[in-house]
N, CA, C and O of each residue as an XYZ file, in Angstrom:
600
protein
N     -12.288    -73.440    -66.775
C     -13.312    -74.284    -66.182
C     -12.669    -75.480    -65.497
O     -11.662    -76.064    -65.897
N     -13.493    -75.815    -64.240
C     -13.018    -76.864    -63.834
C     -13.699    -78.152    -63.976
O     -14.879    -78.162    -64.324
N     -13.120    -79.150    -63.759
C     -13.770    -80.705    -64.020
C     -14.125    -81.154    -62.533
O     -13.302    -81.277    -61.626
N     -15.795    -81.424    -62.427
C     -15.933    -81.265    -61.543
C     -16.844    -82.909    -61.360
O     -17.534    -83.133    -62.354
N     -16.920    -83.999    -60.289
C     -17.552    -85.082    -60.616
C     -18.648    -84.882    -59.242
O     -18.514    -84.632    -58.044
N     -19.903    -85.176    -60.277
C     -21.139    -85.193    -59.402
C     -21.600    -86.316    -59.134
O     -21.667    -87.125    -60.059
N     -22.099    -86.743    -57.668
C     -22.764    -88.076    -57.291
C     -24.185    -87.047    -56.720
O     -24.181    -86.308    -55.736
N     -25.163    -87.257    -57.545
C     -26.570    -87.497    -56.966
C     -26.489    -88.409    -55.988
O     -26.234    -89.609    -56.090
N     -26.851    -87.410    -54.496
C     -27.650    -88.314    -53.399
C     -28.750    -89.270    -53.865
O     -28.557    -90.436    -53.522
N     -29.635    -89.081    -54.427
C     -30.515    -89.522    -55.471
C     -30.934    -91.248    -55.475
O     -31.945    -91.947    -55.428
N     -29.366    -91.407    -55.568
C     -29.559    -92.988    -56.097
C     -29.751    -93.788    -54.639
O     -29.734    -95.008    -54.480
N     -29.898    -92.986    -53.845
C     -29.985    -93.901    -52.585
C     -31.361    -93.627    -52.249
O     -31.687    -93.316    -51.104
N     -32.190    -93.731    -53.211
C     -33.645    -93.931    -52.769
C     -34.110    -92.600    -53.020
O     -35.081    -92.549    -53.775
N     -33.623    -91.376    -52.535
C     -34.119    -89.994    -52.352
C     -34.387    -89.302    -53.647
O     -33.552    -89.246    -54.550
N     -35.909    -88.631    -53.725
C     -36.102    -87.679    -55.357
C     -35.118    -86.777    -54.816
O     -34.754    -86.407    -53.700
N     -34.751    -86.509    -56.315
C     -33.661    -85.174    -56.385
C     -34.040    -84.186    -56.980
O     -34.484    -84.260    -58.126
N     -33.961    -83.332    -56.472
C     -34.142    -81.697    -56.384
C     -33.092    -80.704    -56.939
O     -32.162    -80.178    -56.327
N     -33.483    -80.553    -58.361
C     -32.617    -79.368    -58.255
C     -32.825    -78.244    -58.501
O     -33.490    -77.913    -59.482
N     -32.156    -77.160    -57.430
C     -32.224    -75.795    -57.225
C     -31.733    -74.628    -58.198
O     -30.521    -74.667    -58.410
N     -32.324    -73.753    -58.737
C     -31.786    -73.296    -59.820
C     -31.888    -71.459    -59.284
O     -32.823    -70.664    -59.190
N     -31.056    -71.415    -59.142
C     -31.465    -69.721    -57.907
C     -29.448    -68.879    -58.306
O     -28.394    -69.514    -58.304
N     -29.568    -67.912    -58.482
C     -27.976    -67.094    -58.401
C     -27.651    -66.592    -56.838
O     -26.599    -66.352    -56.246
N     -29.035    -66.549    -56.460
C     -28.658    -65.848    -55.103
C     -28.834    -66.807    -53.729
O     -29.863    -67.124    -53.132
N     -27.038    -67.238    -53.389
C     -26.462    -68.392    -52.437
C     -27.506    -68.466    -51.358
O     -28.095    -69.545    -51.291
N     -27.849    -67.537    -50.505
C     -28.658    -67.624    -49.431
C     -29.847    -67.824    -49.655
O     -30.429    -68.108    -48.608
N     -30.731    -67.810    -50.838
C     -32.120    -68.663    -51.174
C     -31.535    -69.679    -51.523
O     -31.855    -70.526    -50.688
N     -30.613    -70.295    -52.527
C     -30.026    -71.705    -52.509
C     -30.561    -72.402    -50.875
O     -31.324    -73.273    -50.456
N     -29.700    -71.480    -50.397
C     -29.547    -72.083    -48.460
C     -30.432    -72.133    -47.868
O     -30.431    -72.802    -46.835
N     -31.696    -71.351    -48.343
C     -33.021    -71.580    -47.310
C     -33.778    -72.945    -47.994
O     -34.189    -73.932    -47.382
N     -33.823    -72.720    -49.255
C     -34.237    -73.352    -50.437
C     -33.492    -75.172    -50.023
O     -34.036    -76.227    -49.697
N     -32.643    -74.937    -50.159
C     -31.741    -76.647    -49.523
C     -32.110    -77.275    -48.642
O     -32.262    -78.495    -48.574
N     -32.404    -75.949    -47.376
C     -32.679    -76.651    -46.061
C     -34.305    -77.507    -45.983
O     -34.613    -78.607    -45.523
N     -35.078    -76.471    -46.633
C     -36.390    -76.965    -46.662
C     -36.544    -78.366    -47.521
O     -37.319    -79.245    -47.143
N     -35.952    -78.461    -48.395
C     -36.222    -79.754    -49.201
C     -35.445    -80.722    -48.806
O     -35.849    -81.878    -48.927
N     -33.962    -80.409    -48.163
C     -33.319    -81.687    -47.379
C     -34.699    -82.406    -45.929
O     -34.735    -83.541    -45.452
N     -35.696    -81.110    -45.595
C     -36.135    -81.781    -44.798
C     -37.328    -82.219    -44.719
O     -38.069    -82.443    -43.762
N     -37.474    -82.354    -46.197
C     -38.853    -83.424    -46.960
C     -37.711    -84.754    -47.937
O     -37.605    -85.177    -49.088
N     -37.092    -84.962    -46.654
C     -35.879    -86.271    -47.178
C     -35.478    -86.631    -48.603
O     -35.325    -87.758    -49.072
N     -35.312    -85.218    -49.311
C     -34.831    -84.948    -51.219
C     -33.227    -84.466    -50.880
O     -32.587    -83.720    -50.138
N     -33.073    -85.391    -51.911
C     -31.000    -84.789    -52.241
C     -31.564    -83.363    -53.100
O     -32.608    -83.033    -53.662
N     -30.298    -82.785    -52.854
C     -30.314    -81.508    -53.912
C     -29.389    -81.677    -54.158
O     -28.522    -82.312    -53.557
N     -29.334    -80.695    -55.896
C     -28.168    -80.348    -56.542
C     -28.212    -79.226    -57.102
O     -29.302    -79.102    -57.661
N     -27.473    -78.216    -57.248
C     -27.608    -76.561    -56.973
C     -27.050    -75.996    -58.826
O     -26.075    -76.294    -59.515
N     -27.887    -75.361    -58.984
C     -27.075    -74.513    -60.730
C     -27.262    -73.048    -60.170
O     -28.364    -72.651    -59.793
N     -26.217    -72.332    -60.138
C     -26.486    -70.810    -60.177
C     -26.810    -69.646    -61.563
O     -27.123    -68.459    -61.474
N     -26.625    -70.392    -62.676
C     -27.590    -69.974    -63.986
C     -28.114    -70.978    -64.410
O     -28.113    -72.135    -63.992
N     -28.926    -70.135    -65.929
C     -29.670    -71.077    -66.923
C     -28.741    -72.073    -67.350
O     -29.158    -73.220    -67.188
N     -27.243    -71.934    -68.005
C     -26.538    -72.683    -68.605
C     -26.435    -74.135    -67.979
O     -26.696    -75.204    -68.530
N     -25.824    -73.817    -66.220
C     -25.455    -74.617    -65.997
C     -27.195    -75.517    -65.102
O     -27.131    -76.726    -64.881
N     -28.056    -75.006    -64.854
C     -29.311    -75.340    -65.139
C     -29.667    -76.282    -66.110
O     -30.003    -77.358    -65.616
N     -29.701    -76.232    -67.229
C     -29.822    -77.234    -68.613
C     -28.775    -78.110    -68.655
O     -28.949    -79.134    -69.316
N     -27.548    -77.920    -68.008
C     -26.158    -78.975    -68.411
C     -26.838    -80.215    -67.157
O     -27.198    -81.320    -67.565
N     -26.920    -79.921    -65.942
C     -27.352    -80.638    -64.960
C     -28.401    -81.072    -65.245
O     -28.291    -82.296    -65.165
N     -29.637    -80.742    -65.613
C     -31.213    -81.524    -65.915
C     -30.857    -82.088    -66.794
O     -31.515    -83.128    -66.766
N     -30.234    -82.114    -67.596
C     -29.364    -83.090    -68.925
C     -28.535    -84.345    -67.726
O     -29.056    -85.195    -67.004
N     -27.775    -84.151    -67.836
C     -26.637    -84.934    -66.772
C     -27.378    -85.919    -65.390
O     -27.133    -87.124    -65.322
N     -28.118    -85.353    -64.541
C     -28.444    -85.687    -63.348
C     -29.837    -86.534    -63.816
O     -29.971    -87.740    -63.610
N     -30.858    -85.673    -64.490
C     -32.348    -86.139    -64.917
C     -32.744    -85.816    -63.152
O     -32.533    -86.708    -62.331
N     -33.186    -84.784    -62.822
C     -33.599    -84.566    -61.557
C     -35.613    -85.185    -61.675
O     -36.246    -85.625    -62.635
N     -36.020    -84.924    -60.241
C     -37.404    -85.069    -60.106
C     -37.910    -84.377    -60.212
O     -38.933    -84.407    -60.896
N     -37.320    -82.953    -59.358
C     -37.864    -82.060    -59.559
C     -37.170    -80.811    -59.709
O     -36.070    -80.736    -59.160
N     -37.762    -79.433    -60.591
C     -36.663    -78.395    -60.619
C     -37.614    -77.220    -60.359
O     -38.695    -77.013    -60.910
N     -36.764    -76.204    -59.042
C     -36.640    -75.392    -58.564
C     -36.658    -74.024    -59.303
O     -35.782    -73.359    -58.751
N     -37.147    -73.397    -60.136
C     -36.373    -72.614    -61.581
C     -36.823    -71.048    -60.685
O     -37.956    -70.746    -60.312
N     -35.525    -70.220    -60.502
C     -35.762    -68.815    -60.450
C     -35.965    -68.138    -62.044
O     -35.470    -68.830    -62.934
N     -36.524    -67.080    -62.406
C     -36.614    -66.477    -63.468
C     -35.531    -65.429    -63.998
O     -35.262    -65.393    -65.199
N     -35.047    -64.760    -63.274
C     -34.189    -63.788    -63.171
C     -32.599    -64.830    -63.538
O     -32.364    -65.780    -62.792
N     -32.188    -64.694    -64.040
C     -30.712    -65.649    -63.965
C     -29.620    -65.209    -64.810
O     -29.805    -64.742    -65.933
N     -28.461    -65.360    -64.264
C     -27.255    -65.003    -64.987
C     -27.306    -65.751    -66.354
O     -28.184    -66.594    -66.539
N     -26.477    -65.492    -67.221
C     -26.277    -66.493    -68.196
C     -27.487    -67.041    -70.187
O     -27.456    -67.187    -71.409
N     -28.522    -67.094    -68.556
C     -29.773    -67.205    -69.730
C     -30.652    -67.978    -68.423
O     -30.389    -68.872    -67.619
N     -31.946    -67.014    -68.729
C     -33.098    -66.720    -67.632
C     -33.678    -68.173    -67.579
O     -33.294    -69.064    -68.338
N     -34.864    -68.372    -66.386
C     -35.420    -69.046    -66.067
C     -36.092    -69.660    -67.262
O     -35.940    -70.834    -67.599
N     -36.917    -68.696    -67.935
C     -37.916    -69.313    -69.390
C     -37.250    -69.765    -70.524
O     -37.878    -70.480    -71.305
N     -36.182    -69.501    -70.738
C     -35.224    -69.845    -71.786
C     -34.838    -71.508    -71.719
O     -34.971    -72.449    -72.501
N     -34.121    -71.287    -69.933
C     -33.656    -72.611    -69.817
C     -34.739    -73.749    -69.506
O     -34.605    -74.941    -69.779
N     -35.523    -73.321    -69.060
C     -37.213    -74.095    -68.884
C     -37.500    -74.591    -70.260
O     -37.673    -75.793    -70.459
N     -37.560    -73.683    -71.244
C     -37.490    -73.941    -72.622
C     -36.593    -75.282    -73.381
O     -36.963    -76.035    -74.282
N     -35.264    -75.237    -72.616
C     -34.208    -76.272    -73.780
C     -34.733    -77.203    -72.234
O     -34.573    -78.329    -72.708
N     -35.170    -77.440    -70.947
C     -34.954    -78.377    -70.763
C     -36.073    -79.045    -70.994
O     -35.917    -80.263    -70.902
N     -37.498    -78.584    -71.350
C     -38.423    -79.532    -72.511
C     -37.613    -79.510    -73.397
O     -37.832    -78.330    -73.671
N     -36.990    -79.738    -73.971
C     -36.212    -80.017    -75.295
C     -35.616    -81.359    -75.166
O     -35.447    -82.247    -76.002
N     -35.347    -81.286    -73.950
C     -34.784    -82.548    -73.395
C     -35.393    -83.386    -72.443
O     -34.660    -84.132    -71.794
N     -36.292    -83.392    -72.298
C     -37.523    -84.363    -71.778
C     -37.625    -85.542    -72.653
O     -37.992    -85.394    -73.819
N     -37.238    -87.064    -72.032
C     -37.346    -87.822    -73.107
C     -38.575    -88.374    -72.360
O     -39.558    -87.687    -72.084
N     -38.435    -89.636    -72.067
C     -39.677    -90.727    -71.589
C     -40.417    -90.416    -70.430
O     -41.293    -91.149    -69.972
N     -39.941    -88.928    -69.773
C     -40.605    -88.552    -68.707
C     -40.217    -87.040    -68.171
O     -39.085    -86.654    -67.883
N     -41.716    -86.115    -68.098
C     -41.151    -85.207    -68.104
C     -41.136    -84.675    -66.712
O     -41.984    -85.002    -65.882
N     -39.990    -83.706    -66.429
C     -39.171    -83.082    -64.948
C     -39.880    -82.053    -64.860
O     -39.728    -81.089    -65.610
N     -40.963    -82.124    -63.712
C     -41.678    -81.054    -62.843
C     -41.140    -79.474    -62.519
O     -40.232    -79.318    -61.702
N     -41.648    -78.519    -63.089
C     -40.606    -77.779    -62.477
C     -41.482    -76.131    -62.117
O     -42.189    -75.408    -62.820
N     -40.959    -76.029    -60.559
C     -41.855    -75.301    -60.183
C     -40.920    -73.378    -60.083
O     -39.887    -72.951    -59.568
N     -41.534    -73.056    -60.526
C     -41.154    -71.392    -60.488
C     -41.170    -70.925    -59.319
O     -42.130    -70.973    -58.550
N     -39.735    -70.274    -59.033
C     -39.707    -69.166    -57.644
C     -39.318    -68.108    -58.292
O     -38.321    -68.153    -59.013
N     -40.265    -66.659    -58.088
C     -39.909    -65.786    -59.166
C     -39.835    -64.029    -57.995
O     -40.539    -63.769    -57.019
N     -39.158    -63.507    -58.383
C     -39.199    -61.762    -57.507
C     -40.452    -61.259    -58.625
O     -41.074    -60.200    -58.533
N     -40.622    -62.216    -59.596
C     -41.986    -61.027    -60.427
C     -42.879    -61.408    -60.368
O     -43.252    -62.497    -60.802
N     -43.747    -60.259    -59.562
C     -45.980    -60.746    -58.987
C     -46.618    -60.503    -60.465
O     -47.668    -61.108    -60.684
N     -46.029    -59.578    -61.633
C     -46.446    -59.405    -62.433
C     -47.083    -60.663    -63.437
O     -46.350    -61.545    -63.884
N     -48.751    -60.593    -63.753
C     -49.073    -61.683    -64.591
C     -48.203    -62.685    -65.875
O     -48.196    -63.871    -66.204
N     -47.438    -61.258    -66.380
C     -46.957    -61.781    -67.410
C     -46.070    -62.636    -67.275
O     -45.916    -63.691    -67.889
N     -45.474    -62.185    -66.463
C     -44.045    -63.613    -66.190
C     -44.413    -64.994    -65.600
O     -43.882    -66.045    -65.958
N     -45.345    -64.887    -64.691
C     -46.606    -66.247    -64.825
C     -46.765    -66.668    -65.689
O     -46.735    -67.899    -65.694
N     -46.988    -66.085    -66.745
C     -47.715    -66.491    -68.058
C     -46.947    -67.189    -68.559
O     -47.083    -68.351    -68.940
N     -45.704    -66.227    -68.605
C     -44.860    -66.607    -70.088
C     -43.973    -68.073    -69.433
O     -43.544    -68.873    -70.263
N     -43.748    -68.343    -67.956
C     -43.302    -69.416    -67.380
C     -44.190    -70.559    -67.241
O     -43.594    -71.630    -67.353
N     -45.357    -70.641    -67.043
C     -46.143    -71.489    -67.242
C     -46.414    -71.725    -68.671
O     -46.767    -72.861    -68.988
N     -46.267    -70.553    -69.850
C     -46.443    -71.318    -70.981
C     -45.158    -72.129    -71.843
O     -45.219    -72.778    -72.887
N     -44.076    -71.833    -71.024
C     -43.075    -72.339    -71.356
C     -43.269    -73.525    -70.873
O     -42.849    -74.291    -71.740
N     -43.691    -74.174    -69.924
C     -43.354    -75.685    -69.721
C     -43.717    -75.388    -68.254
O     -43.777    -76.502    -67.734
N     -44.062    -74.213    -67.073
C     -43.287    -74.646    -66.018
C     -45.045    -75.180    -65.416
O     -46.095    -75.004    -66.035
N     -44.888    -75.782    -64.185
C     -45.760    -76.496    -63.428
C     -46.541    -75.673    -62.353
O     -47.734    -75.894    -62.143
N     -45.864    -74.757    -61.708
C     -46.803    -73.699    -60.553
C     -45.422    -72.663    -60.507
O     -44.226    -72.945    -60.585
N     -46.029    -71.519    -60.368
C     -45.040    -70.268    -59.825
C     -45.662    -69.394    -58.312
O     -46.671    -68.737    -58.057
N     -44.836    -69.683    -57.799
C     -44.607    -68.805    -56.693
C     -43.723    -67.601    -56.903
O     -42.654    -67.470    -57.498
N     -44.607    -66.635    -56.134
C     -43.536    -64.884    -55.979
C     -42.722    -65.060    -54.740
O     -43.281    -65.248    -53.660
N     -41.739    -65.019    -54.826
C     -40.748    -64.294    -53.107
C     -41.604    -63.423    -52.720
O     -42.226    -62.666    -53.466
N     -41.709    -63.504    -51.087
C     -41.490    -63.963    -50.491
C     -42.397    -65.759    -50.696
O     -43.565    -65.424    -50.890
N     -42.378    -66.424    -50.711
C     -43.436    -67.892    -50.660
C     -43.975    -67.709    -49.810
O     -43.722    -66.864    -48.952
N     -44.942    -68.535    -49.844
C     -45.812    -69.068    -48.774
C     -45.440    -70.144    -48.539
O     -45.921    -70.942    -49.343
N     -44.465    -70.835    -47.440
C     -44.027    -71.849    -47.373
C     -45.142    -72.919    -47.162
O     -45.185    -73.674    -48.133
N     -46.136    -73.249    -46.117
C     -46.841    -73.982    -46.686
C     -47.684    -74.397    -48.078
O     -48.196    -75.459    -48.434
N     -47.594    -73.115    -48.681
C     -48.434    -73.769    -50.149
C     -47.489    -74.329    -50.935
O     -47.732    -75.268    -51.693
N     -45.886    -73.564    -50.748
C     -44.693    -74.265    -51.758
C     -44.738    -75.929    -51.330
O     -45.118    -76.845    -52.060
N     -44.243    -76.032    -49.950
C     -44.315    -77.463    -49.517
C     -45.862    -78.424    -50.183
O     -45.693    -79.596    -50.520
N     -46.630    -78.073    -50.248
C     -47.667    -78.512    -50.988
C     -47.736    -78.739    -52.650
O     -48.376    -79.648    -53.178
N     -47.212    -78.065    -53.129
C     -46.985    -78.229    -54.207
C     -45.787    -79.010    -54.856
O     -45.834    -79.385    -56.028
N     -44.628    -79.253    -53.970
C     -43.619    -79.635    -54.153
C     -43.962    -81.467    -53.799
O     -43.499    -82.395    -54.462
N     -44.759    -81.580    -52.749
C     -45.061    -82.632    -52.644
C     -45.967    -83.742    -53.602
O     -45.874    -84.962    -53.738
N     -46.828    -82.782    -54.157
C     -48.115    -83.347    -54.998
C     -46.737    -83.524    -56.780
O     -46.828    -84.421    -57.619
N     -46.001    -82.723    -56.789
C     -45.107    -82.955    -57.724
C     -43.878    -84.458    -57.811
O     -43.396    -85.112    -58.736
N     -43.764    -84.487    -56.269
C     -42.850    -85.574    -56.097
C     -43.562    -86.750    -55.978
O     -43.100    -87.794    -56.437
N     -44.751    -86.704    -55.358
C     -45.904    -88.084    -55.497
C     -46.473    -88.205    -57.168
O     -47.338    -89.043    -57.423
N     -46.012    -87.459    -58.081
C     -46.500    -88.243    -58.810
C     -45.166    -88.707    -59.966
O     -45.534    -89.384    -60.926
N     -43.831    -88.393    -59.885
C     -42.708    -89.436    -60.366
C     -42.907    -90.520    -60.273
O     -43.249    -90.994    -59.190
N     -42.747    -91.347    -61.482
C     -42.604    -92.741    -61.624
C     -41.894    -93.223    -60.491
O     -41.359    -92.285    -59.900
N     -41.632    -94.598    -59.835
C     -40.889    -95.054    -58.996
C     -39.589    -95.574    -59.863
O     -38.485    -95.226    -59.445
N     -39.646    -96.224    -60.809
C     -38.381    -96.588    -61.563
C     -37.432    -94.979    -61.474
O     -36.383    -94.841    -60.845
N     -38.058    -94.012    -62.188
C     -36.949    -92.579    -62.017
C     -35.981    -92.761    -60.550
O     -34.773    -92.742    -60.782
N     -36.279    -92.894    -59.423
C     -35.075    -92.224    -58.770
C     -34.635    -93.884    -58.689
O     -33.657    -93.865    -57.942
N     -34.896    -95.406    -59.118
C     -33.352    -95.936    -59.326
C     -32.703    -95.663    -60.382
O     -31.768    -96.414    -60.660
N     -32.993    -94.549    -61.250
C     -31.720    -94.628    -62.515
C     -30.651    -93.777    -62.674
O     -30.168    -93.411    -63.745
N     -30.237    -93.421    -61.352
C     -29.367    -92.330    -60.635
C     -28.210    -93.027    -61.388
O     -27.845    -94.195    -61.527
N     -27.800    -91.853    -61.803
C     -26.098    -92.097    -62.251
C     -25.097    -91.503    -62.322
O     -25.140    -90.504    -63.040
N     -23.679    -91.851    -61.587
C     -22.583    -90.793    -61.633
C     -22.318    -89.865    -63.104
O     -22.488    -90.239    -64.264
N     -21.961    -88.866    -62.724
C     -22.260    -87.907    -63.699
C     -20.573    -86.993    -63.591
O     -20.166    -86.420    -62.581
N     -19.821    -87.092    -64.956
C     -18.839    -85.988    -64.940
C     -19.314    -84.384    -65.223
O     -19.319    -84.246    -66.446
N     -19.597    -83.492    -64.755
C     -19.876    -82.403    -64.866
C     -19.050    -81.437    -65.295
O     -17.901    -81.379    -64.856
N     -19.438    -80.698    -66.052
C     -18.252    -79.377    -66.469
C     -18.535    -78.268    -65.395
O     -19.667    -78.693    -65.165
N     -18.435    -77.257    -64.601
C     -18.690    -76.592    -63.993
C     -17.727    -75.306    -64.333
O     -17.835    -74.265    -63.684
C-alpha cells in the first residue's frame, strides 16, 4: 500500500462529493457532472476504501454504487452510519439493479434516493441539489488535510 495525502477541494468553500463507483468511466461522467454544479470530488473505487474516506474527508455528499469490490454498497452505507457523528452524510444510490429489493434493502440501510443506470440526469441533478441545500453551512468550513492509506 501506498501513503497517499489527500487535500479536499472542499475547504475552499465547495460541498464535497464523494464518488463511490469501481467502474473509472462512470467515476468520469459522474465527476464531470458534479464538478459542474461547482462540488470538489473525491473518488473510492470500493466499499473499504468508501468508509476509510467518509471517515477521513466527512464528505456532503455520497455517491454509493451497490455492486462493489471489496464490500458492497449496503454494507459500506451500513459502517458509514456507524460513523455519523453530529451530522449525518446524504447519500444517494446509483445502482445497475431496477429490482425492488435492492431499493429496499439500500434505502433501509441508511441511503437517501436510488437511482437505476442508466439515470435520468435531470431528476439525479435534482436530487443531488435538494441534498446539498440542506448541509449545515459550518460543514464545508471544517475541511481538513487528511493522510490517507490507499
Amino acid at each position: 500500500m501506498s501513503k497517499k495525502s489527500a487535500t479536499p477541494k472542499g475547504k475552499n468553500g465547495k460541498p464535497l462529493v464523494l464518488i463511490v463507483e469501481d467502474h473509472a468511466d462512470t467515476r468520469t461522467l459522474l465527476r464531470y457532472l458534479i464538478e459542474a454544479h461547482n462540488c470538489a470530488v473525491a473518488e473510492a473505487e470500493d466499499g473499504e476504501q468508501a468508509v476509510r474516506l467518509a471517515e477521513l474527508l466527512v464528505p456532503d455528499l455520497i455517491l454509493m454504487d451497490t455492486s462493489l469490490p471489496r464490500l458492497d454498497g449496503i454494507e459500506a452505507t451500513r459502517r458509514i452510519r456507524g460513523l455519523d457523528g453530529e451530522r449525518r452524510v446524504p447519500i444517494i444510490f446509483i445502482s445497475g439493479y431496477a429490482q425492488p429489493e435492492y431499493r429496499d434493502a439500500a434505502l433501509a440501510t441508511g441511503g437517501d434516493d436510488y437511482f437505476v443506470k442508466p439515470i435520468d440526469v435531470g431528476e439525479f441533478e435534482s436530487a443531488m441539489e435538494r441534498r446539498l441545500e440542506s448541509i449545515p453551512a459550518r460543514a464545508v468550513s471544517r475541511r481538513h488535510t487528511a493522510q490517507v492509506l490507499l
